[in-house]
SERO-4910 file (N, C-alpha, C, O; in steps of 0.05 Angstrom, whole numbers):
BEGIN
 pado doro    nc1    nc2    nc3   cac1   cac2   cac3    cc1    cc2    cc3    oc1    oc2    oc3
  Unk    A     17    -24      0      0      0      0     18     25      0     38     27     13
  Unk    A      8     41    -15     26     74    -20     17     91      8     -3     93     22
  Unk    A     50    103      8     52    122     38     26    133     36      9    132     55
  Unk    A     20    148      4     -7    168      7    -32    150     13    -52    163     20
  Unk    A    -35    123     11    -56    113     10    -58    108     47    -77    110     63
  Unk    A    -41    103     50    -37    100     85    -46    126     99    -64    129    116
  Unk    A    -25    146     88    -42    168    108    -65    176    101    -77    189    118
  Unk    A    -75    172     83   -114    182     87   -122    155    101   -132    165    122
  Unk    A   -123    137    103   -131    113    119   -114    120    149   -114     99    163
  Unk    A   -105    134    157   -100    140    186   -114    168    201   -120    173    224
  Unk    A   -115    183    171   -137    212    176   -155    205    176   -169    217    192
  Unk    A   -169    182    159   -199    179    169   -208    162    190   -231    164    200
  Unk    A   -192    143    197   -189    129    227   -185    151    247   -200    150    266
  Unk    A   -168    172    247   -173    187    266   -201    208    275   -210    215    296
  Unk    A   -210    214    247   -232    224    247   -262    203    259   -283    214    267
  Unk    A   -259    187    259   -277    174    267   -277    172    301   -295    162    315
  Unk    A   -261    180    307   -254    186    342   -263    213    350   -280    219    367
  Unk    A   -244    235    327   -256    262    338   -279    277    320   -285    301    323
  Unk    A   -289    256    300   -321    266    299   -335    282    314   -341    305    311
  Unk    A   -339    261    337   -369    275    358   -360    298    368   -374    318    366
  Unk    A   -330    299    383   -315    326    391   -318    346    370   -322    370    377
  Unk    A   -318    339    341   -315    362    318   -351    375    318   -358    395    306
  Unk    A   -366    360    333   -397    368    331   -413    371    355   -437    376    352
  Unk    A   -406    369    371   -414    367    389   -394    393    409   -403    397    432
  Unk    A   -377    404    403   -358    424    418   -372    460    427   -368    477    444
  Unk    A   -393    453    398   -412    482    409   -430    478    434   -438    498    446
  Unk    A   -436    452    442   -446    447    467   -439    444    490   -454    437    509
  Unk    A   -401    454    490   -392    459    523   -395    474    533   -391    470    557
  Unk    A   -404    503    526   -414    518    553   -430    506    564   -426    509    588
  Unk    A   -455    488    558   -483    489    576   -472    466    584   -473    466    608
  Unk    A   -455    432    570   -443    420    582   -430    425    613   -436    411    633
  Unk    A   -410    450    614   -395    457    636   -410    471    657   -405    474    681
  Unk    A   -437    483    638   -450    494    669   -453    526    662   -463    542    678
  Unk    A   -442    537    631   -430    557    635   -456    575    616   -447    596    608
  Unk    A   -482    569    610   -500    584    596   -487    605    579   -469    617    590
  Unk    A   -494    613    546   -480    630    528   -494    656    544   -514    659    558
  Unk    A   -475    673    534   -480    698    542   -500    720    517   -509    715    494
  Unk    A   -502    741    530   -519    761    505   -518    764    476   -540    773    468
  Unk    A   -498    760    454   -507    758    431   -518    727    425   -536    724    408
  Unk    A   -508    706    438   -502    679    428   -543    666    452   -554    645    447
  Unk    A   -550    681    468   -579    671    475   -598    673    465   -620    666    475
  Unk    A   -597    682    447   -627    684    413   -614    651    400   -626    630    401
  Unk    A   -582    659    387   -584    630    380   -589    613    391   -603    600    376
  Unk    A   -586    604    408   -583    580    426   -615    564    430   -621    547    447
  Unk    A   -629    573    413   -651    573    419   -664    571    386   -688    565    384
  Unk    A   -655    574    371   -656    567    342   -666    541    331   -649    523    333
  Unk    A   -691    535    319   -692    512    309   -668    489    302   -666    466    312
  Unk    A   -648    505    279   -617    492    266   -607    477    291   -601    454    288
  Unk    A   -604    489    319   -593    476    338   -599    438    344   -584    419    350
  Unk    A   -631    440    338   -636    422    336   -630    403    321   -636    381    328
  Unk    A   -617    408    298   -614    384    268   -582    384    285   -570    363    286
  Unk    A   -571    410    297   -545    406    299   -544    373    326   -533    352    321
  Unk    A   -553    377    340   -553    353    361   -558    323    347   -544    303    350
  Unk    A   -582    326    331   -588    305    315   -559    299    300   -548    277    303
  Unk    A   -551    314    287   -519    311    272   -498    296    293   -486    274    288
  Unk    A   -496    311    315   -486    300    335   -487    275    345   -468    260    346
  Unk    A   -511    269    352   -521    238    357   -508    217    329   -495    198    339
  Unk    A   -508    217    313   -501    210    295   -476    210    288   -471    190    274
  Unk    A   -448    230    293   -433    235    289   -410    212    314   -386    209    314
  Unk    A   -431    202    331   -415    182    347   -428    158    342   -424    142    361
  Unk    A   -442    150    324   -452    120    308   -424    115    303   -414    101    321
  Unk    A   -406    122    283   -384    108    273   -365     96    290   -353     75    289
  Unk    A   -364    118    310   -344    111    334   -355     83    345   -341     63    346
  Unk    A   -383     85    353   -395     58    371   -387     37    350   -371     19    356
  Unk    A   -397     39    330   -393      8    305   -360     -2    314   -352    -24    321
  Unk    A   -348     23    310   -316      6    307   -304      4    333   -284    -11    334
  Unk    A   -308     10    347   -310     -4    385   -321    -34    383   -311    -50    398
  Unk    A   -342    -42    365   -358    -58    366   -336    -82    355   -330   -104    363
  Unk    A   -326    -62    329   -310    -81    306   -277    -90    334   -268   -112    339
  Unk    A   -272    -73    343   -246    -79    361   -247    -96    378   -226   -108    382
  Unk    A   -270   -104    395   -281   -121    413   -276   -149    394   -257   -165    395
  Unk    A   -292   -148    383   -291   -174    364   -262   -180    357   -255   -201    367
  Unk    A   -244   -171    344   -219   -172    334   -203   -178    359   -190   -199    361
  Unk    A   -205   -164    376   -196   -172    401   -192   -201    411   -171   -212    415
  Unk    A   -219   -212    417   -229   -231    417   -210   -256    394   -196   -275    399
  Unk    A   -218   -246    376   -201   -267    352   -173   -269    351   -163   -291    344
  Unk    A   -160   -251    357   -134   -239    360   -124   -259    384   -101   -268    381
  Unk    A   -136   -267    405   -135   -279    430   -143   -311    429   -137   -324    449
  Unk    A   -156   -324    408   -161   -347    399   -135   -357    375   -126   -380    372
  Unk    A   -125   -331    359   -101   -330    346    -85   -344    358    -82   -368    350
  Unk    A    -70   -334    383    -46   -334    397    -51   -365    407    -31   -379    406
  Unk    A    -75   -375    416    -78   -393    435    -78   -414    405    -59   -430    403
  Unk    A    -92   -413    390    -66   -438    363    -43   -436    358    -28   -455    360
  Unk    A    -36   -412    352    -11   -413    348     16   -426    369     37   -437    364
  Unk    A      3   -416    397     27   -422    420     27   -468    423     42   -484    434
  Unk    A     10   -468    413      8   -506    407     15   -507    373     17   -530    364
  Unk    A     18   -495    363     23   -503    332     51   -511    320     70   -507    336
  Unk    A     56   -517    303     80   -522    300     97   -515    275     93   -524    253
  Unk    A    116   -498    281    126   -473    260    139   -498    240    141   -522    248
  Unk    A    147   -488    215    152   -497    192    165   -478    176    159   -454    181
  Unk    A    186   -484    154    203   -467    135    198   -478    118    193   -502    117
  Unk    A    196   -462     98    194   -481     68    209   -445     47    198   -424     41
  Unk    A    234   -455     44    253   -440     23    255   -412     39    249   -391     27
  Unk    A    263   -413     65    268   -390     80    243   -371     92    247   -347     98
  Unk    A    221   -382     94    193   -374    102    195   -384    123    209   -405    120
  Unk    A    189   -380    145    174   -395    168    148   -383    168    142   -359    166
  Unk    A    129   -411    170    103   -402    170     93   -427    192    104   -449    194
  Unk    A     67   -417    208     51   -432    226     22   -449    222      0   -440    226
  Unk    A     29   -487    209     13   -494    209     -2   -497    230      4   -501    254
  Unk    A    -35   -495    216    -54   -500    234    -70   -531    228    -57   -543    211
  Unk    A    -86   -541    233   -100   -570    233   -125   -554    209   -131   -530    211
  Unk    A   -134   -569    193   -150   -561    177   -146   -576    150   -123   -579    142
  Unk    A   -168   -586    134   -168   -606    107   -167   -583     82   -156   -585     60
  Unk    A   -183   -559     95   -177   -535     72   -164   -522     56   -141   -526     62
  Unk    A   -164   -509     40   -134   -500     39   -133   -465     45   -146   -450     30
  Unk    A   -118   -454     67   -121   -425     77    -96   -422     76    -81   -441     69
  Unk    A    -86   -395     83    -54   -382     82    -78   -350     93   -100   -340     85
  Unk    A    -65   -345    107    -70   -320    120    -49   -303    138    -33   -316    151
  Unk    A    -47   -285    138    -15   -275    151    -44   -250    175    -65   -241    168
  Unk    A    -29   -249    202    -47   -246    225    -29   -235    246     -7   -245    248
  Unk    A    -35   -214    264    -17   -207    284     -5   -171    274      9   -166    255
  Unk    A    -14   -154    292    -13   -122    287     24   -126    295     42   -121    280
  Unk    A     26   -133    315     58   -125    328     73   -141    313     87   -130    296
  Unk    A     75   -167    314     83   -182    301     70   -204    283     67   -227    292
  Unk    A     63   -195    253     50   -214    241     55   -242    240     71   -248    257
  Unk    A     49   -257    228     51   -295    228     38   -299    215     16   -289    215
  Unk    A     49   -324    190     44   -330    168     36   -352    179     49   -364    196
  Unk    A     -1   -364    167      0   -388    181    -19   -395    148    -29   -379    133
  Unk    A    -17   -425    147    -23   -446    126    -30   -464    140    -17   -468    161
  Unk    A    -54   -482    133    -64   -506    135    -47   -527    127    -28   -525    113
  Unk    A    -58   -557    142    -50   -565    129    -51   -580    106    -34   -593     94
  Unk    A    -85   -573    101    -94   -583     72    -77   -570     42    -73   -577     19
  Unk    A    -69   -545     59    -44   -527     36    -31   -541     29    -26   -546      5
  Unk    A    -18   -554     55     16   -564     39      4   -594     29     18   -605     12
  Unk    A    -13   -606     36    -24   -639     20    -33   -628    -14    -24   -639    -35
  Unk    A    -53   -603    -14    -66   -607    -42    -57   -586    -56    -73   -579    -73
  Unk    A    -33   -571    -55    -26   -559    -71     -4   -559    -79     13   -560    -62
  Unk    A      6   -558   -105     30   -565   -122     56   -547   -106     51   -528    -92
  Unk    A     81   -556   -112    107   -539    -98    102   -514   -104    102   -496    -86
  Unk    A     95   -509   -128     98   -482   -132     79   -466   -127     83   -446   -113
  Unk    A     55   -472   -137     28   -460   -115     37   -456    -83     27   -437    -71
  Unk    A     49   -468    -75     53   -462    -43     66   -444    -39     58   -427    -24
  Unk    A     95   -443    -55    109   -426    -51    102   -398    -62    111   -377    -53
  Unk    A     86   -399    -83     77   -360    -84     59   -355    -64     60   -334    -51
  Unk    A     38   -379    -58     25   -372    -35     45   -361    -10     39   -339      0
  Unk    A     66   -372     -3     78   -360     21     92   -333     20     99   -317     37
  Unk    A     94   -337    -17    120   -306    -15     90   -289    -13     99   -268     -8
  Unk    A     65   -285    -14     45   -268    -30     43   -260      3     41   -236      9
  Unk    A     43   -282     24     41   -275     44     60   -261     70     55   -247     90
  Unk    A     89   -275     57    118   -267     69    107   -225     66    108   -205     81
  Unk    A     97   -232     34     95   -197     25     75   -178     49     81   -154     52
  Unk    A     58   -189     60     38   -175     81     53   -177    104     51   -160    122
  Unk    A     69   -198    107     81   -198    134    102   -167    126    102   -147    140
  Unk    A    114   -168    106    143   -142    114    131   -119    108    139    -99    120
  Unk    A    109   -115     90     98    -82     98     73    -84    119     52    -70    118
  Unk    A     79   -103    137     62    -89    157     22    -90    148      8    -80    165
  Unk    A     11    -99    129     -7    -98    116    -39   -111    135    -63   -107    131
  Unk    A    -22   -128    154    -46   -134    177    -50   -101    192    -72    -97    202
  Unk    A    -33    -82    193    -44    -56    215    -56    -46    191    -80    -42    198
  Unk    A    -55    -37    163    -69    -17    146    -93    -32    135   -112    -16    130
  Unk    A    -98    -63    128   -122    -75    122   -146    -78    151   -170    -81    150
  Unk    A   -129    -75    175   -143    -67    206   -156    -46    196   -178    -52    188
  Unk    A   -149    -19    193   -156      4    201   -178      5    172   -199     18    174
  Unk    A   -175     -6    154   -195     -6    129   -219    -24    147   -236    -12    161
  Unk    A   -217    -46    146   -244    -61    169   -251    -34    184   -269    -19    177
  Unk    A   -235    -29    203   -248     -2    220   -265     17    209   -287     20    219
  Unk    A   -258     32    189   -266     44    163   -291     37    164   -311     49    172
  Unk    A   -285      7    152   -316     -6    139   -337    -16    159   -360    -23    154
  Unk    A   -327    -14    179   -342    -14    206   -359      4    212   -382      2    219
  Unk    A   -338     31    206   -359     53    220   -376     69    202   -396     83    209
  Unk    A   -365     65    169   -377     80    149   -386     59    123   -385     63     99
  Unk    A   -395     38    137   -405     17    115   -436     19    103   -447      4     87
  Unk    A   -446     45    119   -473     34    112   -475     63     91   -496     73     83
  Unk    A   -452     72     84   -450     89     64   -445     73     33   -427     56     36
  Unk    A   -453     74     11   -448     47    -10   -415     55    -23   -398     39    -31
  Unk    A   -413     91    -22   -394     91    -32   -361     84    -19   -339     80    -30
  Unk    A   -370     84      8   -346     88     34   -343     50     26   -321     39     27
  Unk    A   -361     39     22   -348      4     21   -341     -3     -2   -327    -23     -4
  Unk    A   -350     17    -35   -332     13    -57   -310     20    -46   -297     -1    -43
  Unk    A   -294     43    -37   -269     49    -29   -265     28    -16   -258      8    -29
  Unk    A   -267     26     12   -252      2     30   -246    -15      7   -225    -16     -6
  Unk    A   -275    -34      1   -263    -59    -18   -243    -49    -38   -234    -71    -45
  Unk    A   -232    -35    -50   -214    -26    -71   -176    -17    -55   -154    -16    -66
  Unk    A   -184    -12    -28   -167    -17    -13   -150    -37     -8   -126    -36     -2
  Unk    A   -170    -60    -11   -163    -72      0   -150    -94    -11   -134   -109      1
  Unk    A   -160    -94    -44   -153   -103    -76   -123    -93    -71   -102   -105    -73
  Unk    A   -130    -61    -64    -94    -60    -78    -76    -61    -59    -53    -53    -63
  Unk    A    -84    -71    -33    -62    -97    -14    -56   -108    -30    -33   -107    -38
  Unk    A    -80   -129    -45    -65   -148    -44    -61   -152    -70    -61   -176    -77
  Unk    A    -57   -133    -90    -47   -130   -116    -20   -131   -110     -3   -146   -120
  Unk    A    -18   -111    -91     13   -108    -96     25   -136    -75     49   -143    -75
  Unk    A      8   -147    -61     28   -166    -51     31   -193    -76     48   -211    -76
  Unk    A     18   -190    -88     20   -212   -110     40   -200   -130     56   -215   -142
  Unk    A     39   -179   -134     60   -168   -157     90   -175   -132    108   -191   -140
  Unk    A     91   -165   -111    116   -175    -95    121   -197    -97    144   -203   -103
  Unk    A    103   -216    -95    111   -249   -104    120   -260   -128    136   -278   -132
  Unk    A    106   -243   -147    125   -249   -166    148   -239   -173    161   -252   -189
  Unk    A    157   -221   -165    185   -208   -164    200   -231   -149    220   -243   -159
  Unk    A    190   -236   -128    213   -268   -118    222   -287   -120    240   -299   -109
  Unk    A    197   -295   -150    199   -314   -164    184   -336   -163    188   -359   -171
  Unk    A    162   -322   -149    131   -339   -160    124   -340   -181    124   -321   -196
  Unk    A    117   -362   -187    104   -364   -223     83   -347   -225     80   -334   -204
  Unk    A     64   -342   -244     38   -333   -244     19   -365   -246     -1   -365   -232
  Unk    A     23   -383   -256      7   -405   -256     11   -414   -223     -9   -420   -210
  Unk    A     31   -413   -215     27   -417   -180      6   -405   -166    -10   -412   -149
  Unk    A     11   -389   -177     -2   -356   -154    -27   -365   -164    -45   -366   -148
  Unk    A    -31   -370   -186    -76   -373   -194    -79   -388   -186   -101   -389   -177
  Unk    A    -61   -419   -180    -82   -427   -165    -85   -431   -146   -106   -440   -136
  Unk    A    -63   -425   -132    -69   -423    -93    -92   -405    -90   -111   -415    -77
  Unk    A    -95   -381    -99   -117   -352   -104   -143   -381   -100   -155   -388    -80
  Unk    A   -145   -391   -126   -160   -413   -135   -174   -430   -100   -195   -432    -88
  Unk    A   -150   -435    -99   -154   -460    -78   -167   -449    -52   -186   -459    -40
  Unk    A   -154   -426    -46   -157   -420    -27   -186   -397    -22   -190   -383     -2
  Unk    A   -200   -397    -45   -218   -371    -56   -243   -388    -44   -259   -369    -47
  Unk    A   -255   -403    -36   -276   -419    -16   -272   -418     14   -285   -433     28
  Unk    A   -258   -404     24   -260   -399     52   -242   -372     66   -222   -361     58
  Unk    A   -258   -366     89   -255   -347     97   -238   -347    119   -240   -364    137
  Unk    A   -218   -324    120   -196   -329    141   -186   -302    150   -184   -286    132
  Unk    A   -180   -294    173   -177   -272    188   -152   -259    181   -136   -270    165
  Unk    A   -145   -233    193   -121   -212    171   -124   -214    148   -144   -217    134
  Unk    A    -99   -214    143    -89   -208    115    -91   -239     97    -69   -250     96
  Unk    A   -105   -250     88   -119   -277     78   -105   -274     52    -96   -253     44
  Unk    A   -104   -301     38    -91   -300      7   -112   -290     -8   -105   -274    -25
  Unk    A   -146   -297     -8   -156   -296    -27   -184   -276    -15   -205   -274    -27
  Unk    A   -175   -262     13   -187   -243     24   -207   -224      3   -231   -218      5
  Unk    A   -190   -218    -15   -209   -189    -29   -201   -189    -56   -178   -196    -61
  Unk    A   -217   -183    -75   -208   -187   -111   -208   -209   -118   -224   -206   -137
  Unk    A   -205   -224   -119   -197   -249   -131   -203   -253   -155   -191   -268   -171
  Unk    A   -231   -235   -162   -239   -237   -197   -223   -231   -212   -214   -243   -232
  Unk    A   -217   -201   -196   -196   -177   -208   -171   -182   -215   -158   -175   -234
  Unk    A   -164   -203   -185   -127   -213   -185   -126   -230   -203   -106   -228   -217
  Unk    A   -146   -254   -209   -141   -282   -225   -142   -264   -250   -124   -268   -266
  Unk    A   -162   -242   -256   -158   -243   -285   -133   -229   -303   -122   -235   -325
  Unk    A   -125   -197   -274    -94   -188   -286    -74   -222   -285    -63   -230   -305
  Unk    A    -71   -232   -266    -49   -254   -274    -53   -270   -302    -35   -276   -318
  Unk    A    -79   -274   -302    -84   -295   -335    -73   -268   -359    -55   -270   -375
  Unk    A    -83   -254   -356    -67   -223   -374    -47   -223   -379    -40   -219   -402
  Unk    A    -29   -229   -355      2   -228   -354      6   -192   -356     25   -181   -367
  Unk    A    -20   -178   -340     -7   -151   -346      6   -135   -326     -7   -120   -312
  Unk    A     32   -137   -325     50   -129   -291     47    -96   -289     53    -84   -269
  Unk    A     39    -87   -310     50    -59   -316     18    -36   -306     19    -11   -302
  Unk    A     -6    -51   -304    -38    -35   -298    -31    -27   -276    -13    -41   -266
  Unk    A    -37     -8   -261    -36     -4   -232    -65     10   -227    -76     25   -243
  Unk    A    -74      0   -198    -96      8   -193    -93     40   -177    -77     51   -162
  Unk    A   -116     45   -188   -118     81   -181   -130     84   -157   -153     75   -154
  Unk    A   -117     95   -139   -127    105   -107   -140    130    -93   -152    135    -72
  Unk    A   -130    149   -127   -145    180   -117   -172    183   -112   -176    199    -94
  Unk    A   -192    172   -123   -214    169   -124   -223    159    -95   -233    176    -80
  Unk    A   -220    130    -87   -231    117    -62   -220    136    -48   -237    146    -33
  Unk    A   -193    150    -44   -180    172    -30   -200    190    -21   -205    194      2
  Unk    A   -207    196    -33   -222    231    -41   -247    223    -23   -252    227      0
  Unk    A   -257    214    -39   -290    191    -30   -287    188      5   -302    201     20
  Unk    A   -272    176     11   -256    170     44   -260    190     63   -272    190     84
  Unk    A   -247    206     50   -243    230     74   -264    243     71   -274    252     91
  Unk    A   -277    249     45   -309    263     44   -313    251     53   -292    253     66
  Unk    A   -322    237     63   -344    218     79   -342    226    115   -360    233    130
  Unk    A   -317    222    121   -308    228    150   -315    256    160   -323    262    183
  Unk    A   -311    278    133   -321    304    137   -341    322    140   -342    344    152
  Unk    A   -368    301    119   -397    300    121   -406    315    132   -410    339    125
  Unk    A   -415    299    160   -421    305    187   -414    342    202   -427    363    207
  Unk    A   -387    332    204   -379    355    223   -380    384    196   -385    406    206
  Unk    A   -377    383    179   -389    403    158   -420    409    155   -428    426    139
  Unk    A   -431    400    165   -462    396    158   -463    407    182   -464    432    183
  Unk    A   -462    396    202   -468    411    231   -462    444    234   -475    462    246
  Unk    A   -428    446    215   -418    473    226   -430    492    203   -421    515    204
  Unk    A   -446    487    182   -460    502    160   -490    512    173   -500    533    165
  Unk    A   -503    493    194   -526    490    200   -527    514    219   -542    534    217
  Unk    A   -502    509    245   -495    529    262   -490    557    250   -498    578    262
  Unk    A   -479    558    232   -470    587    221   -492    598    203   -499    622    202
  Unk    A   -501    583    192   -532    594    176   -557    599    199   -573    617    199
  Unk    A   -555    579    217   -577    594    245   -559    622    257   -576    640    259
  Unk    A   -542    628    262   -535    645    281   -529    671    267   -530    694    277
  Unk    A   -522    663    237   -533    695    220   -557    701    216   -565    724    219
  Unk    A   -571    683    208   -607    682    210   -622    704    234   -634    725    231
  Unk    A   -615    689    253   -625    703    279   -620    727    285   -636    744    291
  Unk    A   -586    727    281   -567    752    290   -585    776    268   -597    795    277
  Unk    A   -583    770    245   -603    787    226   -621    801    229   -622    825    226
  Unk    A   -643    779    239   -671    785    246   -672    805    278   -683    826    285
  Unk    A   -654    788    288   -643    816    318   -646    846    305   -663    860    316
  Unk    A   -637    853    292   -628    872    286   -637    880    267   -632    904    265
  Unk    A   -648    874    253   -675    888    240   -708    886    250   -729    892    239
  Unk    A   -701    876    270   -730    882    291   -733    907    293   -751    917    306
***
């Protein structure tokens, strides 16, 4: 994932924290006790105030969802460790990776501090040498950029702004170009492309936590590899843009509502 694609995915994770503070901040005087004084007690009293609270209420929905989403992850994160600490590590061509018991075939790379590459062991029974091995470099690739903390904070994202249609085209397109580029890293190491389709392949019937082989795209990934086209790159400005509009919405709408009531009024004051 690109530096620029990271920092709007950390601006709008942060925004989803100081939302309600960004809308809710015209309400600390009467919060503290401290009633507005003489120009600001006509407003305060303004219809707009009302949509503004309503805005407010709303403006800590996203926050609750992805509290909701962290609890859970938490939870999984903590069922993680407890296989892994009984599992039994494995190398295959300078990989260490952590099989798990399973007839399936999964590869998923998992763990914010320290990721871990783990494979079934239906992987290493039903899939050819070389299928395994792009599977592991595709995943070695999520382990060294870190790709379990930036595909986290996209879930988070899609947590708190999913019930927007455009905020989950972005996420999902996010999340494509993880793992575009971890497949283009694989083949730089010397994964075949017939390897890589069909682990994608194999592993594209089941669902697996972090950074997963066949997590997101798979239409998209199987069909650039049959292409053979190394050179397309997927475009980020757009879901970019889309992203952070979305995070800004809210606290824009509130502070338009406030400023159009309090000239309104202030107006009418004064031409009474």
């Amino acid at each position: 994932m690109t530096p620029g694609a990271r920092a709007v995915l950390l601006t709008a994770a942060g925004s989803v924290v100081l939302m309600p503070l960004a809308t809710a901040h015209i309400f600390a005087p009467l919060l503290l006790g401290h009633p507005p004084t003489h120009w600001m007690s006509a407003p305060i009293a303004h219809p707009a105030l009302g949509l503004v609270f309503l805005l407010t209420l709303l403006s800590a929905a996203p926050a609750v969802a992805a509290a909701r989403l962290v609890r859970r992850c938490r939870r999984l994160h903590r069922r993680i460790a407890q296989i892994e600490a009984s599992a039994e590590i494995r190398e295959h061509r300078g990989i260490a990776y952590t099989v798990i018991p399973g007839a399936t075939v999964a590869f998923f790379t998992a763990g914010l501090r320290r990721p871990t590459i783990f494979a079934t062991e239906g992987a290493e029974e039903a899939l050819s040498p070389a299928a395994f091995h792009a599977a592991l470099l595709h995943e070695h690739a999520h382990a060294r950029g870190n790709d379990t903390v930036w595909l986290a904070l996209v879930a988070f994202l899609d947590a708190s702004f999913g019930w927007l249609p455009w905020v989950r085209t972005a996420c999902r397109t996010f999340r494509l170009s993880a793992e575009r580029a971890a497949d283009e890293c694989a083949l730089r190491k010397g994964a075949s492309r017939e390897g890589l389709f069909d682990a994608i392949v194999s592993a594209a019937a089941v669902g697996a936590p972090g950074a997963a082989l066949s997590e997101a795209g798979v239409t998209e990934r199987l069909q650039w590899l049959s292409e053979a086209d190394a050179a397309r790159r997927l475009g980020l400005t757009r879901p970019s843009t889309t992203l952070l509009g979305s995070t800004l919405l809210l606290p824009m709408s509130t502070h338009l509502l406030l400023w159009v009531g309090l000239i309104c009024v202030v107006c009418l004051s004064h031409t009474a």
